[in-house]
C-alpha positions in Angstrom: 0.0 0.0 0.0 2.1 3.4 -1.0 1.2 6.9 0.5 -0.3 9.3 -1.5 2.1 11.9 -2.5 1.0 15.8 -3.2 0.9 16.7 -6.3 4.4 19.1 -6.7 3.4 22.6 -7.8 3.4 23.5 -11.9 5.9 25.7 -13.2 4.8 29.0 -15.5 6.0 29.3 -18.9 8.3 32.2 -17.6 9.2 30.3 -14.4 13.0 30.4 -15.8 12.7 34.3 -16.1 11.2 34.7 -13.0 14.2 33.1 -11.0 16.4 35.5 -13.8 14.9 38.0 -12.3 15.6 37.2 -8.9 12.1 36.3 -8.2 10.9 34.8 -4.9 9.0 31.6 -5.8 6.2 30.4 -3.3 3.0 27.6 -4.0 0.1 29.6 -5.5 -3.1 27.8 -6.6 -1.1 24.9 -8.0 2.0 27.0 -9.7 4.8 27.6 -8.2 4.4 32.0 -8.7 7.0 34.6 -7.6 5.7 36.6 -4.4 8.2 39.3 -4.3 11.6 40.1 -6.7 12.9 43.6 -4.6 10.1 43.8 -1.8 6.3 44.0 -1.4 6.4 47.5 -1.1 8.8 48.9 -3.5 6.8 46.8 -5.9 3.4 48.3 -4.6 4.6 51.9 -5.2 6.4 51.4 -8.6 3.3 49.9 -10.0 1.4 52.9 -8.3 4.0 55.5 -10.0 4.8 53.6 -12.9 4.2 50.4 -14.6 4.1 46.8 -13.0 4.4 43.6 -15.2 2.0 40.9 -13.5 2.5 37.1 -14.6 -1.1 35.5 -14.5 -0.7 32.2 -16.7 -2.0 30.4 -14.2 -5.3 31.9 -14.5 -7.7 29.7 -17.0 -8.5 31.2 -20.6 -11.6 29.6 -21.9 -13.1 29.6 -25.4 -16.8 28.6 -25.8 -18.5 28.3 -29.4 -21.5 26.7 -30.5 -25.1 27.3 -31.4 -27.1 29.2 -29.0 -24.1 30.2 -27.3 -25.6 33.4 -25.9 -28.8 31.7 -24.4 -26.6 28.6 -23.2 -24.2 30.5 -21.2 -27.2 32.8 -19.9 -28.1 29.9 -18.5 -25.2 29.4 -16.2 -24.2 33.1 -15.7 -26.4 36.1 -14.3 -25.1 38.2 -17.5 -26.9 39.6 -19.9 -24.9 38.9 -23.5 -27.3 41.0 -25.5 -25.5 44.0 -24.3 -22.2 42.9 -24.7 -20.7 43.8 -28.1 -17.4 42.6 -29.8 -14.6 44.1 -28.6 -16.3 44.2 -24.9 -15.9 42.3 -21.7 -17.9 42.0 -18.4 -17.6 41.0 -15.1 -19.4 37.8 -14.1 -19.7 35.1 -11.8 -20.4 31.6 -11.1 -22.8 30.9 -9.3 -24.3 27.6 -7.5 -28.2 26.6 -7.0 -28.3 28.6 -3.9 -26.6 31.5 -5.2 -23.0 31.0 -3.8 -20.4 32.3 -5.6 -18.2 29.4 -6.9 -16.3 32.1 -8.7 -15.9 35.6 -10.7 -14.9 36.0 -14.1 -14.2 37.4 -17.3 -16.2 37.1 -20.1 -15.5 39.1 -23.8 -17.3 38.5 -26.7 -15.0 37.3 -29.8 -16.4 36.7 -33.0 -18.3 33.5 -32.8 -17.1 32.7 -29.6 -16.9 34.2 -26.0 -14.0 34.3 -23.9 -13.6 33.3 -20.3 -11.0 34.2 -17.6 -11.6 32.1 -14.5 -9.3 32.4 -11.1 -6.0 30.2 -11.0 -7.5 28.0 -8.0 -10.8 27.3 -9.4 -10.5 26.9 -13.0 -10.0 22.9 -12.7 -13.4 22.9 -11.1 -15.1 25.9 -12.9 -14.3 23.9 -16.3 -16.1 21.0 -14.8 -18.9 23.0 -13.5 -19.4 24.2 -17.2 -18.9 20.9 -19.0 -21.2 19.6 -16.8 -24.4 22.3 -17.0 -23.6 23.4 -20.8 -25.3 21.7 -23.7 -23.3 19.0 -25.5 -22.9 20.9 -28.6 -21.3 23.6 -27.1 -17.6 23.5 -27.2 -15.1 24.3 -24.4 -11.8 24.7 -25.2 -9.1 25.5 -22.9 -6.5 27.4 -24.1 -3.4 25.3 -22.2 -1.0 26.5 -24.4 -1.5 30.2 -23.7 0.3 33.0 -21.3 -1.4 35.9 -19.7 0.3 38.9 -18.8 -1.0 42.0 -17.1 1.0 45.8 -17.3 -1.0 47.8 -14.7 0.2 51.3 -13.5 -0.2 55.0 -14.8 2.9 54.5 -17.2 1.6 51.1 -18.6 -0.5 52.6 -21.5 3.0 55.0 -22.7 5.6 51.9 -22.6 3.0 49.3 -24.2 2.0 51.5 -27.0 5.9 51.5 -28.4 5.5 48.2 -29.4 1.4 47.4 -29.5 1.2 47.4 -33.5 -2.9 47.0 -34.5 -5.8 47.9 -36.7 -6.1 50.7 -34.8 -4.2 52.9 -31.4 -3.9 51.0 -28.5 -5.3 54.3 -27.2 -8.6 53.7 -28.5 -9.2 51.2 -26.0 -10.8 52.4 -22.9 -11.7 50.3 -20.1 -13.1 47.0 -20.3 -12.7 47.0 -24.2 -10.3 44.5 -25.9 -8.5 44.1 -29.5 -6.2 42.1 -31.8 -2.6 43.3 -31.4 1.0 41.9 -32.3 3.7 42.6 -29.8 7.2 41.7 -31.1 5.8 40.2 -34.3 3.2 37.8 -32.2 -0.3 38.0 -32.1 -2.1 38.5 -28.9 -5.6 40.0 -27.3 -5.0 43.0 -25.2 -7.8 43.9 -22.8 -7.6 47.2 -21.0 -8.5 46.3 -17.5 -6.8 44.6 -14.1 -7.2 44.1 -10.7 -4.9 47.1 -9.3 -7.2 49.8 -9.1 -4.4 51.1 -12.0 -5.1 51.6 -15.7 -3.5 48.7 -17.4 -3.9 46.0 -19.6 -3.8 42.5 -19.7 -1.9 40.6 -22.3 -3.1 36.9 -23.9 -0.4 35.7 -25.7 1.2 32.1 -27.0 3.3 30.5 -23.5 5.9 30.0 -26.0 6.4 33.8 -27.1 5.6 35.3 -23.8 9.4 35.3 -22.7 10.0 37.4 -25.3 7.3 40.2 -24.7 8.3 40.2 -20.7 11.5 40.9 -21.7 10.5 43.5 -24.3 8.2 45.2 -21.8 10.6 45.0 -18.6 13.2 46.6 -21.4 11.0 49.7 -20.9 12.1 52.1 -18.0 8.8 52.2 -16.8 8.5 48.7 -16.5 8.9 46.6 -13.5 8.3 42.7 -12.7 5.6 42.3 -9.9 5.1 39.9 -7.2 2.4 38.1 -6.4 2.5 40.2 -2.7 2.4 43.5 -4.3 -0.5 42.1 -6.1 -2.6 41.4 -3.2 -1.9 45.3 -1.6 -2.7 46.4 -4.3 -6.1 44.8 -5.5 -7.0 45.4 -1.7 -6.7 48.9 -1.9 -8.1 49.2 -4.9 -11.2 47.4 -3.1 -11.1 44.0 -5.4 -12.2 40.7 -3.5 -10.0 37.9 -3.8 -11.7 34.3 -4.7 -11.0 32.3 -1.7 -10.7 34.4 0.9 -13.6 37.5 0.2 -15.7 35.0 -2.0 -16.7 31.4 -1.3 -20.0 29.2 -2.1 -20.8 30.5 1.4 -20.8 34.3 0.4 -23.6 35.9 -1.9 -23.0 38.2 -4.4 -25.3 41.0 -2.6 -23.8 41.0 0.5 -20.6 41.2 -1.3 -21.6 44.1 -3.1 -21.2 42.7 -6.5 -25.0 43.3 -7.3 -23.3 44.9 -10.5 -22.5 41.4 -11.7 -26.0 40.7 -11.6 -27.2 42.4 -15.5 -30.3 44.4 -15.0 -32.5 42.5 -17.2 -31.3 39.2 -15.4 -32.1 41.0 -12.3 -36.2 40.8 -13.6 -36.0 37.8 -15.5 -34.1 35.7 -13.6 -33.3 32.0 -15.4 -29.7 31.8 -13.3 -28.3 29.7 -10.7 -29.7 31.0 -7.1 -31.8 33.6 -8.9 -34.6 33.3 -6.8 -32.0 34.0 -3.5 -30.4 37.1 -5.2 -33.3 38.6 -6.7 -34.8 38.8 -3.2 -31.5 39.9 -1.9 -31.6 42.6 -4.0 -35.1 44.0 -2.8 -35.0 43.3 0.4 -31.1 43.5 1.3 -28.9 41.2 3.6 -28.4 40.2 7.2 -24.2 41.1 6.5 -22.1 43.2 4.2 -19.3 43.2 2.8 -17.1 45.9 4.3 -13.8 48.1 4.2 -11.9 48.9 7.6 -9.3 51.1 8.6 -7.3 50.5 11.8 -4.9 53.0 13.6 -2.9 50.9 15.0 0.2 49.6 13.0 -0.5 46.5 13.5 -2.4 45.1 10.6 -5.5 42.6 11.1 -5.6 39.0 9.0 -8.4 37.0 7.5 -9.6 35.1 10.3 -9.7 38.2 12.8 -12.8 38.7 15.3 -14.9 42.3 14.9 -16.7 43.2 17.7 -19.1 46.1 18.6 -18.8 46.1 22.5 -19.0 42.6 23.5 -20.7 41.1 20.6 -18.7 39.7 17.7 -20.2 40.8 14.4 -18.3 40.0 11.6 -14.9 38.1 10.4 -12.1 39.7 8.3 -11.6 38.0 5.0 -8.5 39.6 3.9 -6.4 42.8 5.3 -2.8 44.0 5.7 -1.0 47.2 5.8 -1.5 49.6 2.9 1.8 51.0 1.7 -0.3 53.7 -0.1 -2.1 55.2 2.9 0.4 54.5 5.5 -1.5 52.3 7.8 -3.3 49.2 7.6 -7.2 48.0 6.2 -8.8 45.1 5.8 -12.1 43.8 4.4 -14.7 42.1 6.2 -18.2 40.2 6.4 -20.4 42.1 9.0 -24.0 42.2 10.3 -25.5 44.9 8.3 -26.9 46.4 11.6 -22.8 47.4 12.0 -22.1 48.0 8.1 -22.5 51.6 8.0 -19.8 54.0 6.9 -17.6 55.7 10.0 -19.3 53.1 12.3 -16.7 52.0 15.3 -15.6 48.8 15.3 -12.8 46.6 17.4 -10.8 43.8 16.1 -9.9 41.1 18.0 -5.4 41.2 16.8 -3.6 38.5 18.9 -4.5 39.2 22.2 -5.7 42.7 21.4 -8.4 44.6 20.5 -8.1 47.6 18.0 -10.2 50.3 17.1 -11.5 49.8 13.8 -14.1 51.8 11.6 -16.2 50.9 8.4 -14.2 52.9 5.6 -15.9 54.0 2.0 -14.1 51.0 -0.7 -12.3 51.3 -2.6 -9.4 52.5 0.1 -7.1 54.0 -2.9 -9.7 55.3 -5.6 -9.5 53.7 -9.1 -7.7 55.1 -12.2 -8.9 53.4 -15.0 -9.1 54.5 -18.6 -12.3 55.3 -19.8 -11.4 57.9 -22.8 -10.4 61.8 -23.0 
C-alpha cells in the first residue's frame, strides 16, 4: 500500500525568467508564482507611479463556441450577452443553485465565440462546472497553451504602445474594451483592465512567445516585474475581493456588493443559478455586508480576525494588511448589516488585542482606470 504523495506545484511558462529575475518563488493555486523580486512594497509603489508587469498564466482562458451560445451561457451566468458587443468584456460570476459564488470571471465577446478568464485556483473545477451544466454541442476549449500577462500602472499605456502594433491605437481602448494586437511580431488580445485599481492591460499571448514580450516590456524604463504580494496590496486597496478568501460558495453576491454582476435584465427575468435568493436579496437586502476597515494601529489585522461592537462579535475579516499607499493598515470584512454603516466604530480582535477599527468608503485607494479623454 504506498502513501499518496502531493501533487508538486506547476511551473509557469516564464518560471526560468522569474528566477532570472531574482524572483521569490512560493506555492500559489497549483503553480509555483514569484511573491516578491525587490520587496512587497517597493513593488506596490512602482506599480502605483509607474508600470508593473503581472505574470497571471495560471489563470484559465476559456473559449466557448456553439449554437445558442448566448442563451446557453445565460443559462449558467447572471449576464446579460445581448448588451455585450465585440470588442467588450464584463464581469461575471459563477454561481451555485443557492446563489454561492463558486467564482468571478471574465467574459468578452469574440467573433463567434466568447472568452472566459476564470481564477487560478478554481479553474479545474469551474471547467467541470461548465462541461457539466452546458449543452453538449457547445464546445469548451481551454486554451493550455497560452500565457497571460498584465501591465497595470499609470505609465503602462506610454511603454506598451511602443510596441502594441494594431488595426487601430492602442489608445482607443478604454476600459473594459479588448482588440487584436501583435507585440514583437506575435499576435495577442489586449484587454484594457486589471485588478490594481491602476489603468493597465492584460496581455493573452502564445506561453511559447511570452518570454520574449516580458523581456521587451521590462526593457521599458517604466516597467517593473511584480510579485504576487504587491499584487494582493494592491487589488486590496483598490477594493477588489480575492476568490477564496472575500468570495466562497458561502458568500452571496449581494452582501458582497457585487449586485453589478448581476445584468439588470437578469435581475427581472431571472433564469440563473440561485436567482430566486439574489433577486430577493436585491429587494429586500442582507443580514451582512461586505465591508472596508481602517485601523490606527500599525499592526495590521488577517483574514480570520474577530470584529466586535462592544462585547458582541459581528463579523470576520476575509482579507487585510498594511497599505503602503495610505500609510497604515485595512482590511475587508463580512459584517451584520446592523454594523455596516460608513464611519461606524468597530474593534478587532489582533492577537491578544483589540483595535479600534471603523467601516471605511471602498475602494481604500480610488480607481484610475481609462475610460477615454
Amino acid at each position: 500500500m504506498s502513501e499518496e504523495t502531493e501533487t508538486p506545484p506547476e511551473k509557469l511558462p516564464l518560471d526560468a525568467w522569474h528566477r532570472a529575475q531574482g524572483a521569490r518563488m512560493v506555492p500559489f493555486a497549483g503553480y509555483e508564482m514569484p511573491i516578491q523580486y525587490e520587496g512587497i512594497v517597493a513593488e506596490h509603489e512602482w506599480t502605483r507611479t509607474s508600470a508593473g508587469l503581472f505574470d497571471v498564466s495560471h489563470m484559465g482562458q476559456l473559449l466557448l463556441s456553439g449554437p445558442d451560445l448566448d442563451a446557453a451561457v445565460e443559462a449558467v451566468l447572471p449576464i446579460d450577452l445581448s448588451t455585450l458587443k465585440l470588442g467588450q468584456q464584463r464581469y461575471s460570476l459563477l454561481l451555485d443553485e443557492d446563489g454561492g459564488v463558486l467564482d468571478d470571471l471574465m467574459v468578452s465577446r469574440w467573433p463567434n465565440h466568447l472568452y472566459l478568464v476564470v481564477n487560478g485556483a478554481t479553474k479545474w473545477d469551474d471547467i467541470g462546472h461548465l462541461r457539466e451544466h452546458l449543452p453538449d454541442d457547445i464546445t469548451l476549449n481551454h486554451l493550455e497553451d497560452r500565457a497571460l500577462l498584465a501591465l497595470q500602472g499609470p505609465k503602462a499605456a506610454d511603454a506598451l504602445a511602443r510596441h502594441a502594433e494594431g488595426q487601430y491605437p492602442l489608445a482607443a481602448l478604454t476600459f473594459m474594451k479588448f482588440g487584436q494586437f501583435t507585440l514583437a511580431g506575435h499576435d495577442v488580445t489586449i484587454a484594457r483592465a486589471g485588478y490594481t485599481g491602476e489603468d493597465g492591460f492584460e496581455i493573452s499571448i502564445a506561453a511559447d512567445a511570452v518570454e520574449e514580450v516580458a523581456t521587451l516590456l521590462c526593457g521599458e524604463p517604466e516597467v517593473k516585474p511584480i510579485g504576487l504580494g504587491a499584487r494582493d496590496s494592491l487589488r486590496l486597496e483598490a477594493g477588489l475581493p480575492l476568490y477564496g478568501h472575500d468570495l466562497s460558495p458561502e458568500t452571496s453576491p449581494i452582501e458582497a456588493g457585487l449586485v453589478f454582476g448581476i445584468n439588470k435584465r437578469r435581475r427581472t427575468e431571472g433564469g440563473y443559478p440561485g436567482a430566486d435568493r439574489i433577486n430577493r436579496e436585491i429587494v429586500e437586502g442582507t443580514a451582512r455586508k461586505w465591508v472596508g476597515l481602517t485601523l490606527e494601529d500599525r499592526l495590521p489585522a488577517r483574514e480570520g480576525a474577530e470584529v466586535f461592537a462592544g462585547d458582541e462579535q459581528v463579523g470576520t475579516v476575509t482579507s487585510g494588511g498594511f497599505s503602503p499607499t495610505l500609510g497604515h493598515p485595512i482590511a475587508v470584512a463580512y459584517v451584520d448589516a446592523a454594523h455596516a454603516g460608513i464611519d461606524t466604530e468597530l474593534e478587532l480582535q489582533v492577537r491578544n488585542k483589540r483595535l479600534p477599527a471603523r467601516v471605511a468608503k471602498m475602494p481604500f485607494v480610488q480607481h484610475r482606470y481609462y475610460r477615454g479623454s
